[in-house]
C-alpha positions as CSV (number, residue, x, y, z in Angstrom):
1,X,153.8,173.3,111.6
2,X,151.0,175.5,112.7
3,X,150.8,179.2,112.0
4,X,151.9,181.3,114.7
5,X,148.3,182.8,116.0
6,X,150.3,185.1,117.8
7,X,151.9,186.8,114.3
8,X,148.8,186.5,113.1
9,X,147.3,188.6,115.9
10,X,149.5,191.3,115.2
11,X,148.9,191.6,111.5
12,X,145.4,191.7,112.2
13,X,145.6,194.5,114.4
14,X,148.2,196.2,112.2
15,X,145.7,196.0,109.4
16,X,143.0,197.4,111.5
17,X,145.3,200.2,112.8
18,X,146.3,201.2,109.7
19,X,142.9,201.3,108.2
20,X,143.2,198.8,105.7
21,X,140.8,198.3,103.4
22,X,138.1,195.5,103.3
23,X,140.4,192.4,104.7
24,X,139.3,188.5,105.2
25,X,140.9,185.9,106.4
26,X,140.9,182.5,104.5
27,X,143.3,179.5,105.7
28,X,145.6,179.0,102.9
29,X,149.5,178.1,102.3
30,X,149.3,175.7,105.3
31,X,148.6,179.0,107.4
32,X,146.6,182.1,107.5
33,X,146.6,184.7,104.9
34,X,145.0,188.6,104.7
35,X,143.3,189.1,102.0
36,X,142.8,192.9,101.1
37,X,140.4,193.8,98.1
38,X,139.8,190.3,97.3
39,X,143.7,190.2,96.7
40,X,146.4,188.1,98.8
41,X,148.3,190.9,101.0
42,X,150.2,189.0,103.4
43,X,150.3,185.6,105.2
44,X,151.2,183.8,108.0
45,X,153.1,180.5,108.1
46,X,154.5,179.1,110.6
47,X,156.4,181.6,112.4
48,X,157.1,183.8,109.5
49,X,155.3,186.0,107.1
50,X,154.8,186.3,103.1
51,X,154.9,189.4,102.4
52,X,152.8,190.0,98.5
53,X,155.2,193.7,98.0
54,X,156.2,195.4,94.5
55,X,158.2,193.4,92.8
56,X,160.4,196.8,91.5
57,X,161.4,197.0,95.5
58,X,162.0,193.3,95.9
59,X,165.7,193.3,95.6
60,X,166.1,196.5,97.6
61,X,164.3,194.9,100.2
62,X,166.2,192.2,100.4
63,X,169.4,194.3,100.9
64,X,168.0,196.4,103.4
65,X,166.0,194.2,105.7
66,X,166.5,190.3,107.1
67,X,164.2,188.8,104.8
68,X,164.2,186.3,101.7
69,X,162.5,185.8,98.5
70,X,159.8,183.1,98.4
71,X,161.1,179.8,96.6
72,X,158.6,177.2,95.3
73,X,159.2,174.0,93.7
74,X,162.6,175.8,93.0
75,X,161.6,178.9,91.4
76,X,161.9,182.2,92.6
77,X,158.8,184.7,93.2
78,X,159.7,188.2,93.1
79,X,157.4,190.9,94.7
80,X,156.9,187.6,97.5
81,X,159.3,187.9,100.4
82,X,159.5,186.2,103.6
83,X,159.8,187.3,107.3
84,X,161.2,185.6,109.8
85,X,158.8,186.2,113.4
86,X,161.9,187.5,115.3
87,X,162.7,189.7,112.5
88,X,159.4,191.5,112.9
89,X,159.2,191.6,116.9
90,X,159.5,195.1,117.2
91,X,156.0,196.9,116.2
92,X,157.6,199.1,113.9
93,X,159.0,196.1,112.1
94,X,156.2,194.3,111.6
95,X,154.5,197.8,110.7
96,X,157.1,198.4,107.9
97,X,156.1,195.0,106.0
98,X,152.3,195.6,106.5
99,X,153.2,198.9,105.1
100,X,154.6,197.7,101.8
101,X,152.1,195.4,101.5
102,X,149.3,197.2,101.6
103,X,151.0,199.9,99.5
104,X,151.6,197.8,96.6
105,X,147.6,196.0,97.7
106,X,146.1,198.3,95.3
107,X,148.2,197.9,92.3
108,X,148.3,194.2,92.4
109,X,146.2,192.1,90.5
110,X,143.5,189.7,91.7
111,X,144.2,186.0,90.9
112,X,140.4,185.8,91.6
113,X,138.2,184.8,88.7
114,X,135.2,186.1,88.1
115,X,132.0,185.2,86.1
116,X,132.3,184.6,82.5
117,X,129.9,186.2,80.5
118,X,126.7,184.1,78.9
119,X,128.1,181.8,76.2
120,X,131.7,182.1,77.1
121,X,134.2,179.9,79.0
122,X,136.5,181.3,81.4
123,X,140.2,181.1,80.5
C-alpha cells in the first residue's frame, strides 16, 4: 500500500511550522520518513505514522492516546509508536505526535555511520 501523500503533507508542514531543524526526506519502510538531524523522526506508512518518541513516555502514551507500539518480526520496539491517520485528523493531533518527536529528536541517537578513521574498520 502506498503512503498516504496527504499525511505526509501535513507532517511536512508541521515540521516547517514548528521550526524543525534540518529535515530530509528519504523513501524508506515502504513509505516516507522525516529525517531530523540526520536521525529518523517520524514516518509515514500507509495511512498511519511511526512515531521515533522517548521510550520512558512510551507506555504513557499508549494509555493516553489511540496509538500502538511498533511490532516487527514479532518483537516489540519501545520509543516507536504508531498512528492511525484518523487518529491524527485534527491539527492539534497530528501536532502533539510531531511534538514528541521532535522533542525526543535531539536526544536520540543516529543509526547513521560515519567514516572510520585511516586504518580502522567500522564496527
Amino acid at each position: 500500500m502506498p503512503y498516504s501523500e496527504k499525511l505526509a503533507d501535513r507532517v511536512r508542514i508541521a515540521l516547517l511550522e514548528m521550526n524543525a531543524p534540518r529535515f530530509e526526506e528519504k523513501k524508506m519502510f515502504r513509505g516516507l520518513t522525516f529525517m531530523v538531524d540526520d536521525k529518523m523522526c517520524i514516518s509515514v506508512s500507509g495511512d498511519r505514522l511511526m512515531c521515533r518518541v522517548d521510550p520512558e513516555l512510551h507506555d504513557q502514551l499508549l494509555e493516553e492516546k489511540p496509538c500502538r507500539t511498533m511490532v516487527m518480526k514479532g518483537r516489540e520496539y519501545k520509543g516507536y509508536i504508531l498512528v492511525n491517520e484518523e487518529d491524527v485528523a485534527r491539527k492539534a493531533d497530528l501536532n502533539f505526535w510531531v511534538r514528541k518527536c521532535l522533542d525526543f529528536n535531539g536526544r536520540a541517537k543516529s543509526s547513521k555511520k560515519g567514516k572510520a578513521a585511516p586504518g580502522r574498520k567500522k564496527k
